[in-house]
Every structure is written in structure tokens, then in C-alpha cells.
C-alpha positions in Angstrom: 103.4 -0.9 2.1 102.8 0.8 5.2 104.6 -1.7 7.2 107.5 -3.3 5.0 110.6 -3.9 7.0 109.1 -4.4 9.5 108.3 -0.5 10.0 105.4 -0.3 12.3 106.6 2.8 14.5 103.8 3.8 16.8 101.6 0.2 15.8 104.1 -2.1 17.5 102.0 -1.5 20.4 98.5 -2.9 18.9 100.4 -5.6 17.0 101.8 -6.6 20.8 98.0 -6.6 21.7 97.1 -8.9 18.9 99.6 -11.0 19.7 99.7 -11.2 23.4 95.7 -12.6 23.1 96.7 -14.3 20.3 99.1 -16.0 22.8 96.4 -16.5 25.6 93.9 -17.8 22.6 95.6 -20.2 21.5 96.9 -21.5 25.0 93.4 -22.4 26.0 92.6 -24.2 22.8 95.9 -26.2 23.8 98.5 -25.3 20.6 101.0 -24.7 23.0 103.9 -23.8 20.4 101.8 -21.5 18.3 100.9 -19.7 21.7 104.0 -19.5 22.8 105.5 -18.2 19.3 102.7 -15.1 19.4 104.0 -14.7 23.6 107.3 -13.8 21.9 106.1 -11.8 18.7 104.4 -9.5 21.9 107.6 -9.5 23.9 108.9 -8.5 20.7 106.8 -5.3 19.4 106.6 -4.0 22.9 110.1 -3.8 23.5 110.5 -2.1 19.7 108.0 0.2 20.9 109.6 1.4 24.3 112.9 1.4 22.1 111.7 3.0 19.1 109.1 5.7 20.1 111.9 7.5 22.1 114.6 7.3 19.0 115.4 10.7 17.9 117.4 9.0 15.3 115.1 6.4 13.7 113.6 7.7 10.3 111.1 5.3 8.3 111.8 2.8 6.2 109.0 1.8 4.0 108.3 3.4 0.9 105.5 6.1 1.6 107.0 7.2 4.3 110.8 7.0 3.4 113.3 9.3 5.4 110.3 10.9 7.6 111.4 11.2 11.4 109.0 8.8 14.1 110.5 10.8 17.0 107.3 11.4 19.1 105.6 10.8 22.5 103.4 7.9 20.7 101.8 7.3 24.4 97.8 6.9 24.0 97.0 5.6 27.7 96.3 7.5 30.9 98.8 9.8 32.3 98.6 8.0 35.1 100.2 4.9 33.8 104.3 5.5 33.7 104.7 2.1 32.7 106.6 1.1 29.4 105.0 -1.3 27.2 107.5 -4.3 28.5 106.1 -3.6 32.2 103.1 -3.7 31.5 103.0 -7.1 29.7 105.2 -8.7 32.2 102.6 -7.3 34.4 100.0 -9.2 32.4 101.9 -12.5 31.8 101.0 -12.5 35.9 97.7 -13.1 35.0 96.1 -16.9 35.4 95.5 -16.6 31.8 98.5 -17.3 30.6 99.0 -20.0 33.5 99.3 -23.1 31.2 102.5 -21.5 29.6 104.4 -21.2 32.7 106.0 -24.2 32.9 107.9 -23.8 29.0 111.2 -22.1 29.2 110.2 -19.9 26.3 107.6 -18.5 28.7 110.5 -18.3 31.4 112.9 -16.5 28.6 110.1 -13.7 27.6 109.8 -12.9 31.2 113.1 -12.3 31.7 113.8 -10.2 28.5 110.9 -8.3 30.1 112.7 -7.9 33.3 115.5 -6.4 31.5 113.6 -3.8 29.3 110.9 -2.7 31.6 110.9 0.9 33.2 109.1 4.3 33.0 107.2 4.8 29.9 109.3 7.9 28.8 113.0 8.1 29.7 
């Protein structure tokens, strides 16, 4: 109930990390398209984070939280990193990790929505 419509507010960013290893797990046990699918869930939940966390107008969906504002600085890593979420997974896709997905256009496509929406972690 927490999470219905899609209403993760601050968790996008931990369900990007479960996907984004998700994606590199299942990329070295070879399911390619199942790797690839959790690649773009990440893309996904990390650009809803940058987008959402800074949202002054975005008020929850789901039911036990109905109408409450998520407006907040939901940023839980160093203050030395000023890197949205989107940089810093296009950042990681750079990693040899994720090598054996490079050559799929989906992998080119999450890249490049990455390009678009990465930039300093609070605007």
C-alpha cells in the first residue's frame, strides 16, 4: 500500500539500485533481455527521483499517505557528491560490468536518456 501507483518518492533511488545490479546480474548469467529490461527500470526510478524529490508540487498518491507533500532534500550520500541520480548511473553504465550490454540499442537508448537528464543533484 505503501507504494501503489507507482508512489515510491524518496525509494526510487534504492529501487534504481536493485535494478541496476539486477541488470549487471543477470547480464553475466547471459538473459540478455531480462537484463536489459531491469537497465531501463533503473534509468527509469532514477530519473523519477532527480525529477520528483525537487517537486514542490507533487503530493502522494497511495492510500496511507494520500494528499501529504514529498517536497524534501531526499539526498542521503556525501556532500561531496553533486551528482543527480541519472549522472551517476550513466557514470556506472561505464563500468566493464555492464560491457556485454553495450552493443544492444536499448543499452545505447538508456544512455542517452541519461545524457539528457543528468546534472547537479539539487537544481
Amino acid at each position: 500500500m505503501l507504494y501503489e501507483n507507482g508512489d515510491f518518492g524518496f525509494f526510487h533511488g534504492d529501487v534504481l539500485a536493485v535494478h541496476r545490479q539486477l541488470s549487471y546480474l543477470y547480464s553475466v548469467k547471459g538473459d540478455i533481455p531480462t537484463a536489459l529490461k531491469h537497465l531501463e527500470l533503473s534509468v527509469k526510478h532514477a530519473i523519477r527521483f532527480d525529477t520528483e524529490s525537487n517537486d514542490k508540487t507533487l503530493k502522494h498518491t497511495s492510500l496511507l499517505f494520500r494528499g501529504i507533500w514529498q517536497y524534501g532534500n531526499y539526498s542521503c550520500t556525501s556532500q561531496e557528491n553533486e551528482e543527480n541520480e541519472a549522472s551517476e548511473l550513466l557514470d556506472d553504465l561505464q563500468r566493464p560490468i555492464f560491457d556485454k550490454l553495450r552493443q544492444y540499442p536499448e543499452f545505447a537508448a538508456a544512455e542517452e536518456e541519461l545524457r539528457k537528464a543528468k546534472g547537479p543533484r539539487w537544481k
